[in-house]
N, CA, C and O atoms as a GROMACS GRO file, in nm:
protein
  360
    1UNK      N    1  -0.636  -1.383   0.200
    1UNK     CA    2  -0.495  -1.356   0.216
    1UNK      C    3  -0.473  -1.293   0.353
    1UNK      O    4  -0.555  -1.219   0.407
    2UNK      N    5  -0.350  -1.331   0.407
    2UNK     CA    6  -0.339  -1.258   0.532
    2UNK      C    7  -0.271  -1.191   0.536
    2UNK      O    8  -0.170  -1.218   0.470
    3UNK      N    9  -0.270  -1.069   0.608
    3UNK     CA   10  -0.201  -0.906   0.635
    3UNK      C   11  -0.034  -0.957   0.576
    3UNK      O   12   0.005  -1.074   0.579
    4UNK      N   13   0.022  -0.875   0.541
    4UNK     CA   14   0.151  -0.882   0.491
    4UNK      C   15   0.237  -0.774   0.600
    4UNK      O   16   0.355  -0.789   0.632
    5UNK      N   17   0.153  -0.672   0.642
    5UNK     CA   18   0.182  -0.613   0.802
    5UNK      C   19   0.113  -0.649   0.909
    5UNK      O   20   0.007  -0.712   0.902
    6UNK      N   21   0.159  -0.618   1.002
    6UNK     CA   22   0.130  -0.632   1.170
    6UNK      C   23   0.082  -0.466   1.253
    6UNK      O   24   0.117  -0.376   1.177
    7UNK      N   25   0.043  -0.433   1.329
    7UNK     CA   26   0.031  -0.327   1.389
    7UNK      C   27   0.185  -0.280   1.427
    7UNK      O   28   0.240  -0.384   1.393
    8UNK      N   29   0.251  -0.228   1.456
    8UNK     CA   30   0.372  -0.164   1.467
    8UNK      C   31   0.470  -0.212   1.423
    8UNK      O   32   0.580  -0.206   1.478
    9UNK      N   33   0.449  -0.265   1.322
    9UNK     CA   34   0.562  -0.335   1.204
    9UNK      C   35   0.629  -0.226   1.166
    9UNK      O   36   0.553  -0.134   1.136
   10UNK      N   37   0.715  -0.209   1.159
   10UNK     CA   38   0.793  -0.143   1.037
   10UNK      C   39   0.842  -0.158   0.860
   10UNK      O   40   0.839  -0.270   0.810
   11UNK      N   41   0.879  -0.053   0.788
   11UNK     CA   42   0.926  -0.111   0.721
   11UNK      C   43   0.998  -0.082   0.642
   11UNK      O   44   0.965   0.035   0.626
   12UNK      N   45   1.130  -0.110   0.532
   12UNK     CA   46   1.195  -0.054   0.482
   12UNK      C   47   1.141  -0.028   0.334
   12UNK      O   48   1.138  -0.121   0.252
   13UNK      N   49   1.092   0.118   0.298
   13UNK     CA   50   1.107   0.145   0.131
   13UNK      C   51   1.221   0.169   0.074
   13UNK      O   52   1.325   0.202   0.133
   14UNK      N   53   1.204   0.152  -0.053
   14UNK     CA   54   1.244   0.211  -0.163
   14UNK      C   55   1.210   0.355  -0.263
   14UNK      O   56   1.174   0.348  -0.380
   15UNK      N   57   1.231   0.484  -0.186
   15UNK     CA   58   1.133   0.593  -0.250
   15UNK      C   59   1.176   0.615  -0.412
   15UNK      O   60   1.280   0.654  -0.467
   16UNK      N   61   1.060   0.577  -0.456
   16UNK     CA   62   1.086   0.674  -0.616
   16UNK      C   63   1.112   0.536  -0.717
   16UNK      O   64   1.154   0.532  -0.832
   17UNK      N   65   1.070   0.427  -0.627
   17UNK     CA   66   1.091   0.309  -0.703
   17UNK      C   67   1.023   0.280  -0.839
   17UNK      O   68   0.916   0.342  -0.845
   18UNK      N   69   1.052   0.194  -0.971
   18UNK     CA   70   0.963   0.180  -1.011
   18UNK      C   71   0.856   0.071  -0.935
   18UNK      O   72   0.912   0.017  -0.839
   19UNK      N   73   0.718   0.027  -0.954
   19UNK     CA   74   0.661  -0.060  -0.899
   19UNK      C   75   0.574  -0.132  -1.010
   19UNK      O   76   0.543  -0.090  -1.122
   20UNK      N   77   0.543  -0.263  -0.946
   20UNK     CA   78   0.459  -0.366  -1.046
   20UNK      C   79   0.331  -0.445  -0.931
   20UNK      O   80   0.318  -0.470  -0.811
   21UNK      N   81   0.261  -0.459  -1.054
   21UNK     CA   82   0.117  -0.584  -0.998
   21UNK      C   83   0.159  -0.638  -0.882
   21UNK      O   84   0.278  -0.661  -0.897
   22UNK      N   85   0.116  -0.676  -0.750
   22UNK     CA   86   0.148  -0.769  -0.642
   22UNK      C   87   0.216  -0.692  -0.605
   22UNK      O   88   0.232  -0.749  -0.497
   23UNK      N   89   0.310  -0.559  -0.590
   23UNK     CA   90   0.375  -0.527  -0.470
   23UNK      C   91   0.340  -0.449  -0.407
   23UNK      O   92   0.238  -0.397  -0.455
   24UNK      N   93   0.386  -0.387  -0.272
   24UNK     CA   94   0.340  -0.350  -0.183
   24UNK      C   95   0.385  -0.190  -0.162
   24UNK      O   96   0.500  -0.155  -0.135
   25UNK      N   97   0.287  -0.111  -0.177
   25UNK     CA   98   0.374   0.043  -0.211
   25UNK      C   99   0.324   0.142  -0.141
   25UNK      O  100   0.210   0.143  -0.093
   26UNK      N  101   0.401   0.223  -0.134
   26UNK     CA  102   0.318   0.350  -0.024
   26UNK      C  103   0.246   0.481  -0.150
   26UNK      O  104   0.261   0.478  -0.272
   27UNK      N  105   0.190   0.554  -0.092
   27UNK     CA  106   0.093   0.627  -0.098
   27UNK      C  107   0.039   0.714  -0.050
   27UNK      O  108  -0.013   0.682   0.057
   28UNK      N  109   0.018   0.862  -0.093
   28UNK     CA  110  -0.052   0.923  -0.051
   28UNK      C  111  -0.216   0.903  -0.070
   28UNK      O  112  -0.266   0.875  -0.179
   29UNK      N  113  -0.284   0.919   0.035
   29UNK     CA  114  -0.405   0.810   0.052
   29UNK      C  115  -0.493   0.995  -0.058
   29UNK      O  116  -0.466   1.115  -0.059
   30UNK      N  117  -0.600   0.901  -0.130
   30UNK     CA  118  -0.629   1.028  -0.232
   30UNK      C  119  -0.772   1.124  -0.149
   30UNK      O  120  -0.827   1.205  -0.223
   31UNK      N  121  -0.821   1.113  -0.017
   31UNK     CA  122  -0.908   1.201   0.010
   31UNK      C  123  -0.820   1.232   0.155
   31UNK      O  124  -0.819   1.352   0.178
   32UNK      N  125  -0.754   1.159   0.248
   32UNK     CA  126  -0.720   1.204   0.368
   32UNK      C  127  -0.582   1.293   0.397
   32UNK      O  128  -0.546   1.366   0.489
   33UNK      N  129  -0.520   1.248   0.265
   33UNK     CA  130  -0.371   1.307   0.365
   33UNK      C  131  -0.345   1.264   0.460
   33UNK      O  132  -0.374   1.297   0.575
   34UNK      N  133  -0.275   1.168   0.413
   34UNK     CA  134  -0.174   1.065   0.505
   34UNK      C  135  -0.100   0.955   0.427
   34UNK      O  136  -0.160   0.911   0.329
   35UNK      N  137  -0.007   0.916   0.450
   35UNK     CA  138   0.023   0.822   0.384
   35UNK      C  139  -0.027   0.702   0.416
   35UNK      O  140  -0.078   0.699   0.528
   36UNK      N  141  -0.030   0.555   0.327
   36UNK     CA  142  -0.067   0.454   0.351
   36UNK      C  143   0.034   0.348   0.299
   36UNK      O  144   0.148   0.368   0.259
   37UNK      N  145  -0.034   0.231   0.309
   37UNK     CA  146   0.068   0.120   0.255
   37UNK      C  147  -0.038   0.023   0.195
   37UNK      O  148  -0.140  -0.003   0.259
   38UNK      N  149  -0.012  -0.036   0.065
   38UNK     CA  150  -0.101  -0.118  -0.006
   38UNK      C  151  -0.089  -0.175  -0.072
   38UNK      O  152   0.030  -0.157  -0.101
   39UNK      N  153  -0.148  -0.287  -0.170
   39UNK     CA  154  -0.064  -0.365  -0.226
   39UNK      C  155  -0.176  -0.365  -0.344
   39UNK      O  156  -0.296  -0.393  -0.344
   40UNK      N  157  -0.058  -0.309  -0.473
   40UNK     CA  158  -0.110  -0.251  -0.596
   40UNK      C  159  -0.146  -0.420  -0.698
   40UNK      O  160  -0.069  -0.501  -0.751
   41UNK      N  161  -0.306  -0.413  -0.688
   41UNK     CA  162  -0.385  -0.524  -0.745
   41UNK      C  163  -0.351  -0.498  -0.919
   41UNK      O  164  -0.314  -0.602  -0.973
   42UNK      N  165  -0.358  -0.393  -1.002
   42UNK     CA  166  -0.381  -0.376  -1.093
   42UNK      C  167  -0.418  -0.228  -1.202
   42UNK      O  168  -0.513  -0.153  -1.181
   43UNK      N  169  -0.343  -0.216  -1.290
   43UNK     CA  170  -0.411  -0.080  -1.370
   43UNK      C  171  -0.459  -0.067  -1.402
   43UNK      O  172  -0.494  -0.147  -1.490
   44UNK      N  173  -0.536   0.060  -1.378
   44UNK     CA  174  -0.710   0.085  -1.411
   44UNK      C  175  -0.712   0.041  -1.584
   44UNK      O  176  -0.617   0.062  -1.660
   45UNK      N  177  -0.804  -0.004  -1.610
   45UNK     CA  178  -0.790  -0.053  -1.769
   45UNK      C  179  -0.832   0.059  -1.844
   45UNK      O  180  -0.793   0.080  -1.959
   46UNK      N  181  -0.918   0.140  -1.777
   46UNK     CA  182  -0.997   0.283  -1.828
   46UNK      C  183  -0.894   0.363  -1.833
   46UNK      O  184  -0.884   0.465  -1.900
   47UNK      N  185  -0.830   0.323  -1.772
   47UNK     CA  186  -0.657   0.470  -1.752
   47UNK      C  187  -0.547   0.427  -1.672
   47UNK      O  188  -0.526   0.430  -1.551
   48UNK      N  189  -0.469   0.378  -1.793
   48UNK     CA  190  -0.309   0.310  -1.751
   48UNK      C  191  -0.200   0.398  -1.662
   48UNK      O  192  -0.088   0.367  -1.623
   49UNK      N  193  -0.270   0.509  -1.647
   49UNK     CA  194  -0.172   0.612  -1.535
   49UNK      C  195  -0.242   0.572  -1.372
   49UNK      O  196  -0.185   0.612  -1.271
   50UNK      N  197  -0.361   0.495  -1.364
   50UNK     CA  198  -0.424   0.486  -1.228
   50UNK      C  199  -0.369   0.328  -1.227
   50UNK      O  200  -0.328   0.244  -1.308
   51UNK      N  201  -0.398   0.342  -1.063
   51UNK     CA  202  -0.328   0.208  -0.984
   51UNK      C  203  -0.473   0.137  -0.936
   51UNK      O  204  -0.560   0.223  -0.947
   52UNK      N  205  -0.517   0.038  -0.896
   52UNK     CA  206  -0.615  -0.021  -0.800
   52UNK      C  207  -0.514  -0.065  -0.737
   52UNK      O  208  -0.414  -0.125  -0.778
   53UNK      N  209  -0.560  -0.013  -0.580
   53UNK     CA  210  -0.518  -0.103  -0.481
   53UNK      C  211  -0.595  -0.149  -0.386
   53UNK      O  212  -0.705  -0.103  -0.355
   54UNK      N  213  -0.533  -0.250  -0.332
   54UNK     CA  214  -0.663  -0.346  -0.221
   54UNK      C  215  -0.585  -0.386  -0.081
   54UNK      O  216  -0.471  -0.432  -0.093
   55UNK      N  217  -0.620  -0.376   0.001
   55UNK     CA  218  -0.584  -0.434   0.137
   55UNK      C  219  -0.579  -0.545   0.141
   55UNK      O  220  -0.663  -0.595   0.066
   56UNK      N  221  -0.484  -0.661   0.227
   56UNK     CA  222  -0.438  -0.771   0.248
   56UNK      C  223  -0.554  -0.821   0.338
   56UNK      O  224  -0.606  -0.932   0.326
   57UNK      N  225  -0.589  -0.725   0.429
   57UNK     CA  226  -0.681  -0.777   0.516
   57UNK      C  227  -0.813  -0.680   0.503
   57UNK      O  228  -0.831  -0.560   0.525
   58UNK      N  229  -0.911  -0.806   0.452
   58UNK     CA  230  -1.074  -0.742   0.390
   58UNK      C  231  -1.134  -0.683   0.495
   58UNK      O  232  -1.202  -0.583   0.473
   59UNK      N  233  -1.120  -0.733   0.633
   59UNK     CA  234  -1.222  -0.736   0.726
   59UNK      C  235  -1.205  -0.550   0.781
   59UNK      O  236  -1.299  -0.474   0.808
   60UNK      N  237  -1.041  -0.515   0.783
   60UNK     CA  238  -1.051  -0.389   0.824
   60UNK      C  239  -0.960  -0.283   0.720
   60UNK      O  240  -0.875  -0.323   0.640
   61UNK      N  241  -0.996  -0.144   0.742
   61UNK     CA  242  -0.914  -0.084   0.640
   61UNK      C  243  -1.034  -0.070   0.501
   61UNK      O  244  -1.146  -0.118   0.486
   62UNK      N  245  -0.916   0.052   0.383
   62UNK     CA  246  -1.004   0.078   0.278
   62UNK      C  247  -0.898   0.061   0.198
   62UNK      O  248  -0.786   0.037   0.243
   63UNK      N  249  -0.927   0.073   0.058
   63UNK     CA  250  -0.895   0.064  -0.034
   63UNK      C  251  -0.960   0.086  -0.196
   63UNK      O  252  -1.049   0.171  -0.204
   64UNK      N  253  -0.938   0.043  -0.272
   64UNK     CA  254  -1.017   0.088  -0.418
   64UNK      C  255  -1.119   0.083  -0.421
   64UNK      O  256  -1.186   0.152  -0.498
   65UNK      N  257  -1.175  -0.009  -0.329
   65UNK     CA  258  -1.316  -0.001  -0.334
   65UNK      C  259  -1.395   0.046  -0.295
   65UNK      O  260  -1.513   0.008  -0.298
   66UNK      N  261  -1.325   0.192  -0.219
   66UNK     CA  262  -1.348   0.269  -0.117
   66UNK      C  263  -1.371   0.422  -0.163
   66UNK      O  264  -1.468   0.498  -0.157
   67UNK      N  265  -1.219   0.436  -0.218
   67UNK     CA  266  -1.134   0.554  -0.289
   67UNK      C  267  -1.159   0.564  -0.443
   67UNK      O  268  -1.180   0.667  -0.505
   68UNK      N  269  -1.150   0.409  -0.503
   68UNK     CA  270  -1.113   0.416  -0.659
   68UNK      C  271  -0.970   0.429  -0.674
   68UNK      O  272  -0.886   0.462  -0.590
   69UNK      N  273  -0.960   0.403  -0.772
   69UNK     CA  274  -0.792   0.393  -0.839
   69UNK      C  275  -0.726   0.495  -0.850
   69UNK      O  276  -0.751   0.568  -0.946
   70UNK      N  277  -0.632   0.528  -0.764
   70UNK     CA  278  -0.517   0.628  -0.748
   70UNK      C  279  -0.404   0.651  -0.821
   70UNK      O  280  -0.310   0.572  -0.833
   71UNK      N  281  -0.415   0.774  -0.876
   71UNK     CA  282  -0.322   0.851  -0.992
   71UNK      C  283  -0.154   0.753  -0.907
   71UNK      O  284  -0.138   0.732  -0.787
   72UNK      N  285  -0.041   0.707  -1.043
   72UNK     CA  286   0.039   0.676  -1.081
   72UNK      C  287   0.170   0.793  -0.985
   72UNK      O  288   0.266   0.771  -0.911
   73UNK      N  289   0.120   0.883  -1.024
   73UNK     CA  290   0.233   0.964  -0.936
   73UNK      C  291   0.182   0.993  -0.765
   73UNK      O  292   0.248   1.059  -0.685
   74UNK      N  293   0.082   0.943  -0.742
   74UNK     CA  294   0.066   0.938  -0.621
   74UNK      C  295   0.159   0.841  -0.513
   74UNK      O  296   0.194   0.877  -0.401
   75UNK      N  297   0.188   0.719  -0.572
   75UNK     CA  298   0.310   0.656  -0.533
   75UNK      C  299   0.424   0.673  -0.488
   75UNK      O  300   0.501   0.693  -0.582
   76UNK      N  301   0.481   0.676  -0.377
   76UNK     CA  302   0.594   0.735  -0.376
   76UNK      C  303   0.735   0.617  -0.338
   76UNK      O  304   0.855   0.645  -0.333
   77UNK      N  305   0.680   0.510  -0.318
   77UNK     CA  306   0.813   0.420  -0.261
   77UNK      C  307   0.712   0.243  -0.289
   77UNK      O  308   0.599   0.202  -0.317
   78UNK      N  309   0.814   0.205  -0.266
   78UNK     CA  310   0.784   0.040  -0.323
   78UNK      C  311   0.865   0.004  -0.173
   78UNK      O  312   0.983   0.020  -0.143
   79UNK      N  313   0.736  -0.057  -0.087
   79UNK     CA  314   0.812  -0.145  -0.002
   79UNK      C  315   0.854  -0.283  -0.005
   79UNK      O  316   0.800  -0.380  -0.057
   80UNK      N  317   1.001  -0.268   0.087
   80UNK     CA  318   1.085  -0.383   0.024
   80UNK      C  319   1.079  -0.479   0.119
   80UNK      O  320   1.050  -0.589   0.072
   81UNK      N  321   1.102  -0.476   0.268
   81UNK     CA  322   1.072  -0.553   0.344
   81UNK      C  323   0.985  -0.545   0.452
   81UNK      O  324   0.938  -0.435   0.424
   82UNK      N  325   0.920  -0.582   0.570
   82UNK     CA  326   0.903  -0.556   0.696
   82UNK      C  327   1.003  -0.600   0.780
   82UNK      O  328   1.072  -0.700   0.760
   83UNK      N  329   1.009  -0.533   0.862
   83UNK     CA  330   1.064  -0.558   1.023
   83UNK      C  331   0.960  -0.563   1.124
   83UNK      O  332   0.894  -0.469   1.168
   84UNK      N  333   0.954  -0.699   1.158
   84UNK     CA  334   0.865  -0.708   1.296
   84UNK      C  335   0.917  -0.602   1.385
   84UNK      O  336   1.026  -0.544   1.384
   85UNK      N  337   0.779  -0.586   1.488
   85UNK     CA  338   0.873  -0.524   1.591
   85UNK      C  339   0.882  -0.606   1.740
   85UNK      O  340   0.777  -0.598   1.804
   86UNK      N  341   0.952  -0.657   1.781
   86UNK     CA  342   0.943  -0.683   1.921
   86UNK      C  343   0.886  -0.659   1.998
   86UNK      O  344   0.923  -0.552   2.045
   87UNK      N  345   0.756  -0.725   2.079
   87UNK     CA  346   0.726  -0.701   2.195
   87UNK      C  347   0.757  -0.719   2.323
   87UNK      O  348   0.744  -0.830   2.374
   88UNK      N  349   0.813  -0.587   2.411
   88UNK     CA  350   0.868  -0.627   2.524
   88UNK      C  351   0.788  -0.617   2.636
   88UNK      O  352   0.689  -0.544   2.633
   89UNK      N  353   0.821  -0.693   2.753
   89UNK     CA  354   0.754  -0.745   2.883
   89UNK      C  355   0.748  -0.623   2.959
   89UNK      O  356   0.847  -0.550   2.963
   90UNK      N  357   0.650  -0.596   3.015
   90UNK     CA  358   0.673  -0.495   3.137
   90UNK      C  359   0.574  -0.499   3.236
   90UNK      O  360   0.582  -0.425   3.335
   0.00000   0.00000   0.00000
């Protein structure tokens, strides 16, 4: 699958959304502190309050398979679209 973001993409959330399988949601990342953006594969079957999530692009970046499946209220917004960003000439 290929990246669903770009390097200085932007993008518009939805905070406090509910969210489902296949979409793309932000996050507080569970060891760094920071937020992230990811796209929620599935609920832990061991515990329906955890999320798996996985990166669009394998080659770089972490994800569940990294971290493990991130608590349900860690979620904070369901993103809705991107905005490219323009690159200008200089």
């Amino acid at each position: 699958m290929s990246p669903a973001l770009r390097d200085a993409d932007l993008v518009l959330v939805w905070w406090g959304a509910t969210v489902r399988v296949g979409q793309v949601a932000v996050f507080a990342h569970p060891t760094e502190g920071v937020l992230v953006v990811k796209r929620l594969a599935f609920r832990d079957p061991s515990d329906p309050d955890r999320w798996w999530v996985e990166r669009d692009n394998p080659v770089q970046g972490s994800d569940s398979w990294t971290f493990g499946p991130i608590p349900g209220d860690a979620i904070l917004a369901r993103v809705l679209t991107r905005l490219p960003r323009r690159r200008t000439r200089g």
